[in-house]
C-alpha positions as CSV (number, residue, x, y, z in Angstrom):
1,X,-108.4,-10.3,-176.2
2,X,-107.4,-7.7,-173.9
3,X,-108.6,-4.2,-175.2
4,X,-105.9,-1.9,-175.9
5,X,-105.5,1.0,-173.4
6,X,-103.4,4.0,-174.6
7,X,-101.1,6.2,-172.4
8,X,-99.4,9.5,-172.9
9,X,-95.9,10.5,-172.2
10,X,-95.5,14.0,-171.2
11,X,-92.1,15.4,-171.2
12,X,-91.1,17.8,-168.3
13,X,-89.9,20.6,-170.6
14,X,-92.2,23.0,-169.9
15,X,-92.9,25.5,-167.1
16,X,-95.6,24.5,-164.8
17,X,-98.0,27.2,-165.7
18,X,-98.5,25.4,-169.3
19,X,-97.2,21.4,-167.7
20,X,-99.9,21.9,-165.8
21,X,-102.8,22.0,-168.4
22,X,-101.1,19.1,-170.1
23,X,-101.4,17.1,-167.3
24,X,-104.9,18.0,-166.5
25,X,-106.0,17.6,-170.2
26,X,-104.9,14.1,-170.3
27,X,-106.6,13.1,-167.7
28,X,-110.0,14.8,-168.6
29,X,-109.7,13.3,-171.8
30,X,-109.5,9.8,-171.5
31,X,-105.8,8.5,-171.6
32,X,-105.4,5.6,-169.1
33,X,-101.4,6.6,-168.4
34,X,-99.3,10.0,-168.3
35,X,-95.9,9.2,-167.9
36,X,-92.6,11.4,-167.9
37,X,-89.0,10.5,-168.7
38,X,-86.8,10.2,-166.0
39,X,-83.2,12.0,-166.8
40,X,-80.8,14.8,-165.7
41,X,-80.3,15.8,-169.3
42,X,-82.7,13.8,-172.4
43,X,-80.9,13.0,-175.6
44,X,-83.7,13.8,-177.3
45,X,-83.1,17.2,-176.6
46,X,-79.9,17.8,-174.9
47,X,-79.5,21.7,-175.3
48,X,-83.5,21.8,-174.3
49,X,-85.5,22.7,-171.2
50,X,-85.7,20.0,-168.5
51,X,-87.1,19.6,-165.1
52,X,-86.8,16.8,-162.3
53,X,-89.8,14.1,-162.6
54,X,-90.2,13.8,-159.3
55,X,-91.3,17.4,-158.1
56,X,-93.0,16.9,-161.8
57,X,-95.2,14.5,-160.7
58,X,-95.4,14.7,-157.2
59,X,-97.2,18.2,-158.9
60,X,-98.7,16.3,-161.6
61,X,-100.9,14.1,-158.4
62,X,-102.2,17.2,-156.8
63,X,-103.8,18.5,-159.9
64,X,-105.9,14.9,-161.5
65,X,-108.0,12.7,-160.4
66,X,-108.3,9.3,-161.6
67,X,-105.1,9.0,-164.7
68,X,-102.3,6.6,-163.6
69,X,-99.1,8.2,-163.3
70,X,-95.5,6.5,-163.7
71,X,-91.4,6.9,-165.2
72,X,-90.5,5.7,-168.3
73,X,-88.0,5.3,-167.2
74,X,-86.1,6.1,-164.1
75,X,-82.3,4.1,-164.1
76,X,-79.5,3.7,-161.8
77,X,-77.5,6.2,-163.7
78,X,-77.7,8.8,-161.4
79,X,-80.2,7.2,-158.7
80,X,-79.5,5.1,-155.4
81,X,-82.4,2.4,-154.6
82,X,-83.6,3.5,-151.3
83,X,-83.5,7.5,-152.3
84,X,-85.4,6.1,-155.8
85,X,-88.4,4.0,-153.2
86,X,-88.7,6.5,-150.2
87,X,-89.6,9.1,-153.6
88,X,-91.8,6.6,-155.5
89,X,-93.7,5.6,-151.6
90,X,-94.3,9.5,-151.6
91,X,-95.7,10.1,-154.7
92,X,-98.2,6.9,-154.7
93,X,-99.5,8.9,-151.1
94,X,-100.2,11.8,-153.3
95,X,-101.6,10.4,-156.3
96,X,-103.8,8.3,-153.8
97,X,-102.5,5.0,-154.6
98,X,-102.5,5.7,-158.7
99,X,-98.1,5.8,-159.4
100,X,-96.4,2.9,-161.6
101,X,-92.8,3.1,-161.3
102,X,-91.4,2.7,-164.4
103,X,-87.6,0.9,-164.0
104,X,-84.6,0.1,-167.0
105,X,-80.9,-0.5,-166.6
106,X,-80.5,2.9,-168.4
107,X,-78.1,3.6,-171.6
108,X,-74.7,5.2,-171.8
109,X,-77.1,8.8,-172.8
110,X,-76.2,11.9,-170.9
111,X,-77.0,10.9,-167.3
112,X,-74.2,7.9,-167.6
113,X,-71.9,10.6,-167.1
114,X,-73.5,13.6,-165.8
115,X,-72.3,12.5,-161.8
116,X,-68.6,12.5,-163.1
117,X,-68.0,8.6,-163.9
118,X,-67.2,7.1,-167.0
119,X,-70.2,5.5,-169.1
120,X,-70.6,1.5,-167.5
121,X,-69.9,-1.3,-169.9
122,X,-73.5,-3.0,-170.8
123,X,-72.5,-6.1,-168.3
124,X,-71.7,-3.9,-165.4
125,X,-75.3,-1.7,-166.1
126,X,-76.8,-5.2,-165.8
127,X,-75.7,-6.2,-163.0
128,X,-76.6,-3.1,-161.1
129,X,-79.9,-2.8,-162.9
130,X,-80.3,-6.5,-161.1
131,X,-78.8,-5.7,-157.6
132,X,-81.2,-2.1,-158.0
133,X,-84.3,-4.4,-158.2
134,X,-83.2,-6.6,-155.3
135,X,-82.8,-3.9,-153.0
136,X,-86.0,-1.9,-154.1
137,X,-88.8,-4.1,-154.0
138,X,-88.3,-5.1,-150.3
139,X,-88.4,-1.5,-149.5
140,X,-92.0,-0.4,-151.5
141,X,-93.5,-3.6,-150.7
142,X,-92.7,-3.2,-146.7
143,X,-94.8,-2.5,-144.0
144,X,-94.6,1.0,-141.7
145,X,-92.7,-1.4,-139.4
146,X,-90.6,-2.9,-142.4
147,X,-86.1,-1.8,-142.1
148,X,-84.4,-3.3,-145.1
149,X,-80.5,-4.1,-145.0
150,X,-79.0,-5.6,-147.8
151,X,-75.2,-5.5,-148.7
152,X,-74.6,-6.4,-152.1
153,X,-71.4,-5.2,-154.9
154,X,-72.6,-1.7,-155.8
155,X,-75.8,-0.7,-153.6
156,X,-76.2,-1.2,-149.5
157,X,-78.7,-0.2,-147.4
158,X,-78.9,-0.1,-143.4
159,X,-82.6,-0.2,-141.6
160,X,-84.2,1.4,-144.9
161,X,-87.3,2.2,-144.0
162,X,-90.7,1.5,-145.6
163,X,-92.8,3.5,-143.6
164,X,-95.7,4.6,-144.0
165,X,-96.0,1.7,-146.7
166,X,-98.0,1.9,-150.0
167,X,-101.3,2.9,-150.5
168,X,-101.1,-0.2,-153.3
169,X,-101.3,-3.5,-152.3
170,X,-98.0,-5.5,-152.7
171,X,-96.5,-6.2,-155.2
172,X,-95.6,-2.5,-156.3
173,X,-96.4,-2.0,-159.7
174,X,-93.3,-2.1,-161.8
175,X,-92.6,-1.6,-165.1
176,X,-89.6,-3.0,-166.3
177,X,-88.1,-1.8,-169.8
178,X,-85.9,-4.7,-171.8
179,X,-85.3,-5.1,-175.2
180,X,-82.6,-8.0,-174.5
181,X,-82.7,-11.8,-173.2
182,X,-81.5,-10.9,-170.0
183,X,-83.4,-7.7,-169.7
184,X,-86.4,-9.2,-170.0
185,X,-85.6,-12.1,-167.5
186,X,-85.6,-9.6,-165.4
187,X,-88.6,-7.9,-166.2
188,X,-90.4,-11.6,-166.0
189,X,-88.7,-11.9,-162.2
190,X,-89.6,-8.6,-161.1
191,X,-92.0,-6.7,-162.8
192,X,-95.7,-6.3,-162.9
193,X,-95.4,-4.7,-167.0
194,X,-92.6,-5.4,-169.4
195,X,-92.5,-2.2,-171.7
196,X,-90.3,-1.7,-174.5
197,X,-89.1,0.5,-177.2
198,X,-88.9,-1.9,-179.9
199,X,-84.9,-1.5,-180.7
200,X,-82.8,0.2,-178.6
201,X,-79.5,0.9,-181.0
202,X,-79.3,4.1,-183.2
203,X,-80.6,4.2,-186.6
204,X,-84.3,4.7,-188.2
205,X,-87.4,3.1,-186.5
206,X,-89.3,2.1,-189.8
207,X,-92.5,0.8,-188.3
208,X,-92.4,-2.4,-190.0
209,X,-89.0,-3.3,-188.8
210,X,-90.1,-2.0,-185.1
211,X,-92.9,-4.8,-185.2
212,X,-91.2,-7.1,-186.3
213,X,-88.3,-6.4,-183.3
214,X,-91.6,-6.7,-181.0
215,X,-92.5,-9.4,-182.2
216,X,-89.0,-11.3,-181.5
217,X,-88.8,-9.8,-177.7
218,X,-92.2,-11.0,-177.1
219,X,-91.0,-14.8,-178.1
220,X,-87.9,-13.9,-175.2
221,X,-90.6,-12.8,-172.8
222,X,-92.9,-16.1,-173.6
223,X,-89.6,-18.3,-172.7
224,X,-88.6,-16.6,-169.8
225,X,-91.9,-17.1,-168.3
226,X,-92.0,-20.2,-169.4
227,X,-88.4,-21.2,-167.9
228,X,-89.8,-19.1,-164.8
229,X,-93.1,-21.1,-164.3
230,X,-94.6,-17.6,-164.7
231,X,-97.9,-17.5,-166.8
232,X,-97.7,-15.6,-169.8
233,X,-100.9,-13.4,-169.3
234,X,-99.9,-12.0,-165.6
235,X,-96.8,-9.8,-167.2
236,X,-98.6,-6.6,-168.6
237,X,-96.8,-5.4,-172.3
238,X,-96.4,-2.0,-172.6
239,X,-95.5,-0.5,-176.0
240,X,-93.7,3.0,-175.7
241,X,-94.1,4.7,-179.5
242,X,-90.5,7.0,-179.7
243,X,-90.4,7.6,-183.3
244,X,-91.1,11.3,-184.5
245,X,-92.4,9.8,-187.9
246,X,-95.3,9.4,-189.0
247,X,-97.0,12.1,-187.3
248,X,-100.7,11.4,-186.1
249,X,-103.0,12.6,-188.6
250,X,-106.4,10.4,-187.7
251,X,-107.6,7.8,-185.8
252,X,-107.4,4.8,-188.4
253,X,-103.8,5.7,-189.0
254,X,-103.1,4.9,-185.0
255,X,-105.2,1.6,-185.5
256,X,-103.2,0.9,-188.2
257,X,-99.9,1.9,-186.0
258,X,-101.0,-0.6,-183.0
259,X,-102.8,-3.0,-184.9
260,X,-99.4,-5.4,-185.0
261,X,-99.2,-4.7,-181.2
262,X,-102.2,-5.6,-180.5
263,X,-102.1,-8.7,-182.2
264,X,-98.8,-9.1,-180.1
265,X,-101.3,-9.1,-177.1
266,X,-99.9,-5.6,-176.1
267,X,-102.0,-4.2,-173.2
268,X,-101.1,-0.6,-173.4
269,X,-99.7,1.8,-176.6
270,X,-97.8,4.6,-175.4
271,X,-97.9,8.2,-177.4
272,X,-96.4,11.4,-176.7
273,X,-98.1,14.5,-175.9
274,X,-98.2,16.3,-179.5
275,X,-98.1,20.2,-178.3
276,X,-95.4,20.9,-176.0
277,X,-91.7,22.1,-176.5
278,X,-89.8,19.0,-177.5
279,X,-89.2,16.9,-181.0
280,X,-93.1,15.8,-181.1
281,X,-96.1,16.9,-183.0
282,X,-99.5,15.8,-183.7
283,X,-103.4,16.9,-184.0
284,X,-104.8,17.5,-180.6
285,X,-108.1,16.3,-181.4
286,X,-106.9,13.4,-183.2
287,X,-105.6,12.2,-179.8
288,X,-108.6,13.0,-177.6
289,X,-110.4,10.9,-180.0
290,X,-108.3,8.4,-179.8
291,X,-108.3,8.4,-175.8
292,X,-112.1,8.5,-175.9
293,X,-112.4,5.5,-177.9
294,X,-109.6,3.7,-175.7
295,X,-110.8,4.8,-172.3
């Protein structure tokens, strides 16, 4: 069994004077992943402070030294392919080779509308989700001498460059959020990790019914590998944990959280950083404990 490695998500909601210790303390402590959320505006907290991930992280490189860093998730809600892959070939130069880019067909949140269109129906959001991975991967995974032109219904590109190419060997790592049949073809065709939220509609995320939603999208990702001729083991499954309930009191009460996850054959458990300005709380200590035993 794979052992379980547990990542943080750290929302950009903070000024870089305090961000900054965040970031560092995850990485001195043991997490194996620091994330941010990709968005112009978070649902979460839609009257709240919010900066760019990009200059986040790009700032976020320069100050660890051996944490992997990623989106969860950026979407082509307010992003072009190319613009998305010339940003993600920069920040795997600074972090020395240690980015993920973490990829979803976004939700009709905030950024649907915050560049002045109307919210996409859920078939047109797949399709350019699809189109958006088509036209991104040739682009990271190029060579300094690599031009990209592609045509397609919603997204072209002329001579995109790749230069100076990834410091990571291709494939680019991405991780591909999907909670949905064709979502997670998708994430089976294109990705490197499949994370997901467990159910992605409003209402309460009781963590018994969460698991049990796990457990039915990891049956959709075992078929679509198998209808692929993809095996199994070589897609990654990432778990990101978004409810605010129950707060993280202890270690056994996280084993006891991921235990059904594990047993899912989950790879990585996702957390939120417990002391910064947002909807999340926790004991501090609680999670460096529960780093150091994962690291």
């Amino acid at each position: 069994m794979t052992a379980l490695r547990v990542g943080l998500v750290i929302l950009p909601s903070d000024r870089w004077r305090e961000a900054r210790r965040q970031w560092e303390w995850a990485d001195d402590v043991g997490f194996a992943t620091a994330w941010t959320y990709d968005h112009i505006r978070w649902g979460g907290m839609p009257d709240g402070p919010w900066h760019a991930a990009v200059p986040v992280l790009a700032a976020a490189a320069a100050v660890t030294r051996r944490i992997r860093l990623g989106t969860l998730v950026a979407t082509p809600n307010f992003r072009h392919p190319v613009t998305l892959a010339r940003e993600v070939l920069a920040l795997d130069d600074l972090s020395e080779g240690r980015f993920d880019l973490g990829i979803g067909p976004g939700s009709e949140g905030p950024d649907a509308t915050a560049l002045g269109h109307e919210p996409w129906s859920v078939t047109e959001r797949m399709d350019r989700f699809e189109e958006f991975l088509l036209m991104i991967r040739p682009v990271l995974d190029g060579t300094a001498s690599t031009r990209t032109t592609m045509a397609g219904r919603y997204y072209a590109c002329a001579e995109a460059p790749s230069t100076p190419g990834a410091l990571q060997e291709a494939p680019f790592p991405l991780t591909v959020a999907a909670g949905g049949q064709r979502g997670v073809r998708l994430a089976v065709a294109h990705g490197q990790q499949w994370v997901t939220i467990g159910p992605t509609g409003p209402g309460p995320r009781d963590p018994a019914d969460m698991a049990a939603i796990v457990g039915r999208q990891c049956a959709l990702v075992a078929r679509a590998c198998a209808e692929a001729g993809r095996a199994p083991q070589s897609l990654r499954k990432v778990l990101l944990w978004t409810p605010v309930e129950p707060v993280l009191t202890s270690v056994s009460q996280f084993d006891e959280l991921a235990a059904p996850y594990v047993a899912l054959g989950f790879d990585q458990f996702v957390l939120h950083h417990p002391a910064q300005t947002g909807p999340y709380r926790g004991d501090l200590s609680v999670f460096e404990e529960i780093a150091a035993r994962h690291a």
